[in-house]
Wavefront OBJ file of the C-alpha trace (Angstrom):
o trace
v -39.144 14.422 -23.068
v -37.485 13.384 -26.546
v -37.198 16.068 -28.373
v -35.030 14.518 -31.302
v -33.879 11.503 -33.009
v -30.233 10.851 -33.778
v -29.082 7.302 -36.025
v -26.154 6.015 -36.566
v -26.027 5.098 -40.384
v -24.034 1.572 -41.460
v -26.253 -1.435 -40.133
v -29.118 1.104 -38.927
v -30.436 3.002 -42.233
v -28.051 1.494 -44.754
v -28.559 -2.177 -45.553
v -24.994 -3.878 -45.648
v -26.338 -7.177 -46.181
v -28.647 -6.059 -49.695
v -25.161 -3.915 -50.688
v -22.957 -7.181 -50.084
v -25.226 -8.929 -52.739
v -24.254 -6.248 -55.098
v -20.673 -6.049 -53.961
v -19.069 -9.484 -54.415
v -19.458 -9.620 -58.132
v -17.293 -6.474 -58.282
v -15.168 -8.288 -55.891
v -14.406 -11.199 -58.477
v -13.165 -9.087 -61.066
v -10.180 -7.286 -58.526
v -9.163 -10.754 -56.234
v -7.936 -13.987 -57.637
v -10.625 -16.390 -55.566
v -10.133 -19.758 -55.118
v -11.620 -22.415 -57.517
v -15.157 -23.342 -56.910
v -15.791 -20.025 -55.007
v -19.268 -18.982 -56.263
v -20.773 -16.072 -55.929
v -23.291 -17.572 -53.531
v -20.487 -19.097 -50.945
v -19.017 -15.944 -50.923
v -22.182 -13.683 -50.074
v -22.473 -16.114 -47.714
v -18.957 -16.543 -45.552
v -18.623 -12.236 -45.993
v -22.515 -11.819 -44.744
v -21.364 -13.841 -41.774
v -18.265 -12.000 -40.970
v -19.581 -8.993 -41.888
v -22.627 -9.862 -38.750
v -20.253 -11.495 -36.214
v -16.697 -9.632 -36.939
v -17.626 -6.264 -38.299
v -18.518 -4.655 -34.649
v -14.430 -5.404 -34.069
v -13.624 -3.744 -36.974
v -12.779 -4.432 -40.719
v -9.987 -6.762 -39.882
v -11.901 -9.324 -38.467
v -13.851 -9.738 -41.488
v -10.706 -10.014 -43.759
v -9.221 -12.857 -41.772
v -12.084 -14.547 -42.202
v -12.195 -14.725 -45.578
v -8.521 -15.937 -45.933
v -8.889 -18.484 -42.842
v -12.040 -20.096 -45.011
v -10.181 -19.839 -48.008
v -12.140 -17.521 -50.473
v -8.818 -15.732 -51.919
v -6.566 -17.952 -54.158
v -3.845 -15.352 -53.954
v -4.723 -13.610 -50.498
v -4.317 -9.563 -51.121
v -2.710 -7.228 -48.543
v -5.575 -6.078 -45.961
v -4.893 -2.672 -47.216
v -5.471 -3.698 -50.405
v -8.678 -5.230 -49.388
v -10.209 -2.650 -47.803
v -9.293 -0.387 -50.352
v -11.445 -2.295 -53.101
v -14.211 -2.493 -50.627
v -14.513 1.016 -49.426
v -14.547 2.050 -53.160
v -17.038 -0.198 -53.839
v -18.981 0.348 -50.935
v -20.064 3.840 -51.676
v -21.266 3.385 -55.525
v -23.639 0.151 -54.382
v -24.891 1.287 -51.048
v -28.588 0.100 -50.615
v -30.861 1.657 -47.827
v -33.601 -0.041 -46.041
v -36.982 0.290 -47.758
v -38.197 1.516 -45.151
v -35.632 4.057 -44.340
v -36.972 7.219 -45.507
v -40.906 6.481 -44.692
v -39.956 5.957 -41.011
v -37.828 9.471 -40.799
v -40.739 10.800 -42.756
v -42.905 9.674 -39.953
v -40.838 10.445 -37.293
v -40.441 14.208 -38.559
v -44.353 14.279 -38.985
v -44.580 13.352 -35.091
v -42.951 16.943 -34.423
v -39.113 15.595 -33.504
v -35.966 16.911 -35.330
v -33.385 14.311 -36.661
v -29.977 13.836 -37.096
v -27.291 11.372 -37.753
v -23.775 10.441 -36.361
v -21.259 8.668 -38.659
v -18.021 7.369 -37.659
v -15.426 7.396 -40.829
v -14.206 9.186 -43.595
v -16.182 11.950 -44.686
v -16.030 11.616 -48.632
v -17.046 8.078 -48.431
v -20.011 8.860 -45.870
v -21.415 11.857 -47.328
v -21.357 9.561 -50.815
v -23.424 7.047 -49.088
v -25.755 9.149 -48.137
v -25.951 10.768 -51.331
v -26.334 7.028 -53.291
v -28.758 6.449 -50.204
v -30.932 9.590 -51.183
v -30.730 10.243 -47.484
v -28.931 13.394 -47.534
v -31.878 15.826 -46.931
v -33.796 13.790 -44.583
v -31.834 15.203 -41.466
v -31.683 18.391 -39.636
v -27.877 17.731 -38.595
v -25.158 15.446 -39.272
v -22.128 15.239 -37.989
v -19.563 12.288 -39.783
v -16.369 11.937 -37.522
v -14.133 12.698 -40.357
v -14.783 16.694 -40.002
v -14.117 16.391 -36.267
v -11.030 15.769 -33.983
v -13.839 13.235 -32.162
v -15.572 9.399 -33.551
v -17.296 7.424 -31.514
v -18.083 6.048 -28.941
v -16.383 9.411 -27.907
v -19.261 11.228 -25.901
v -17.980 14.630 -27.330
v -19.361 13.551 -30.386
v -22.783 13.147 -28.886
v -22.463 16.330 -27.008
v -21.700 17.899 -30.043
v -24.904 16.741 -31.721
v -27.100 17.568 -28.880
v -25.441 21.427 -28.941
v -26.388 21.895 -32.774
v -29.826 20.633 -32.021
v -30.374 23.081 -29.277
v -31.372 20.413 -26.795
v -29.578 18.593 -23.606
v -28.164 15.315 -24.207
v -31.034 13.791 -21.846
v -33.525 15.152 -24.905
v -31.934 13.278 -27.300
v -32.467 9.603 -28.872
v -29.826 7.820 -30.393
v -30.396 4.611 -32.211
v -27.652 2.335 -33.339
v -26.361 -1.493 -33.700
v -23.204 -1.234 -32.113
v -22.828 -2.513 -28.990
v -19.407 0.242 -27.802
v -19.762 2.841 -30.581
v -23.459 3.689 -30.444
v -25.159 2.198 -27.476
v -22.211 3.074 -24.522
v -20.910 6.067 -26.479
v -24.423 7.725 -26.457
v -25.487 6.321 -22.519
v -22.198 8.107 -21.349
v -23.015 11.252 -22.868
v -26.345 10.926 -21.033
v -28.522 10.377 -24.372
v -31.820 8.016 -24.482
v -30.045 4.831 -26.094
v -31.657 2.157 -28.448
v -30.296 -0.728 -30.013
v -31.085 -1.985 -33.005
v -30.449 -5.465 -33.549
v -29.836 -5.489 -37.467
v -26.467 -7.731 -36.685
v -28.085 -9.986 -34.215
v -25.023 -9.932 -31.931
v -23.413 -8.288 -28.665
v -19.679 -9.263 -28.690
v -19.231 -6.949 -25.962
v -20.071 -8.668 -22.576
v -18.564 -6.121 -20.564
v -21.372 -3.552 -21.867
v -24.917 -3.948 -20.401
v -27.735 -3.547 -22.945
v -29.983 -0.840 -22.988
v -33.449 -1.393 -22.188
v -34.837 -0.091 -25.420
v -34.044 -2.897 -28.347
v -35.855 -2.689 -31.773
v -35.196 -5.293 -34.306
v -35.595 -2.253 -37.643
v -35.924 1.462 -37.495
v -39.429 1.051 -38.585
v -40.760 0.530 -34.996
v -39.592 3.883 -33.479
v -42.672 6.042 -34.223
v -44.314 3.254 -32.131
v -41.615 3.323 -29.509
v -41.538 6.905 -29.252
v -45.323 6.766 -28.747
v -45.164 4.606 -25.625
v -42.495 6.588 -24.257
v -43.631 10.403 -24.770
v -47.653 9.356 -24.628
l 1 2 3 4 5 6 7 8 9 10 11 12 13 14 15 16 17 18 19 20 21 22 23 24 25 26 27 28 29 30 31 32 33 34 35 36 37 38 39 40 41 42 43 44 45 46 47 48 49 50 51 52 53 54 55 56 57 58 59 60 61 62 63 64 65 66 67 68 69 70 71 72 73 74 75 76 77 78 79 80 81 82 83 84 85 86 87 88 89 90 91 92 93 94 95 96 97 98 99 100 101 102 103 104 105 106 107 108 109 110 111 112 113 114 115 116 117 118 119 120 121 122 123 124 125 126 127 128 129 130 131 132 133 134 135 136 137 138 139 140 141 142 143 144 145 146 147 148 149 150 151 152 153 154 155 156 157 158 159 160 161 162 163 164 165 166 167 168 169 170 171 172 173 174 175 176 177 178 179 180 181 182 183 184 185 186 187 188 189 190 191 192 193 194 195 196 197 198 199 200 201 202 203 204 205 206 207 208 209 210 211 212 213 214 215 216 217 218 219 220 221 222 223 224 225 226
């Protein structure tokens, strides 16, 4: 039986897509883009790297951009990232309906956690932007631990501070390696959810729980613990 629910956070409870609308005008005033790069076109190209290249990692994304030709003077990648990440935690937007479904899921009688891959200033700021911070029981952000995913330790770990076995425990998440193999291997109950749209990973089989939002786990949990 499930006795809690674990997330993953970027992609999951924290809408990239509604914080990349707010992030490219602060994005004009660091780069030198291209002539006739509106603020449209580029919400649009980085939207579509972010959904197709960001399970790969950050790089992906960034030669995107300078293959289509957003950047009149193309910065370093470090430099790059460096805007964005800074950016990224002052204009992070969650999902509406975020904090009603852990609200709901809580009021079903299961505990809740999350699992974080990255540096822990920057995550524990987005989940203080986010208003998230108090709406889990645990939460564990790779950056205070010698683990990230798709480690299983990491997994292992949650399941130990939540008192429960691995088997007990739900994790939900849109990456294909991080989140969906990380958590099967550790012998957790794993979901997908397809904010992204996209498995890039062929060598990975899906799991046979897929939700398109968050908001349909109360229902899912339902069907699976009666």
């Amino acid at each position: 039986m499930i006795k809690a629910v674990v997330f993953d956070l970027d992609h999951t409870l924290f809408d990239r897509y509604a914080t990349i609308n707010k992030l490219v005008p602060q994005l004009r005033k660091h780069f030198d883009l291209a002539d006739g790069i509106t603020d449209e076109f580029f919400i649009q190209e980085l939207s579509y790297a972010d959904k197709h290249f960001v399970h790969k990692g950050w790089r992906g994304i960034y030669n995107y951009l300078v293959e289509k030709g957003i950047f009149k003077t193309v910065p370093s990648f470090s430099e790059y990232t460096e805007i964005v990440l800074r950016h990224f935690k002052h204009l992070a937007e969650k999902y509406e309906f975020a904090v009603p479904t852990l609200e709901k899921i809580r009021s079903m009688g299961y505990r809740i956690g999350l699992i974080t891959n990255g540096n822990a200033t920057l995550q524990y700021k987005k989940l203080e932007m986010l208003e998230l911070t108090e709406e889990f029981d645990e939460i564990i952000v790779s950056g205070d631990t010698p683990y990230e995913k798709p480690d299983k330790e990491i997994f292992l770990m949650m399941a130990e501070k939540m008192g429960i076995e691995p088997g007990e425990m739900m994790y939900v998440g849109d990456h294909p390696l991080n989140d969906v193999e990380g958590s099967r291997n550790a012998g957790c109950i794993s979901v997908w959810v397809k904010t992204t749209g996209t498995w890039i990973f062929p060598e990975i089989e899906k799991p046979a729980l897929q939700i398109e939002t968050v908001e349909e786990l109360p229902s899912l949990l339902e069907e699976i613990n009666g």
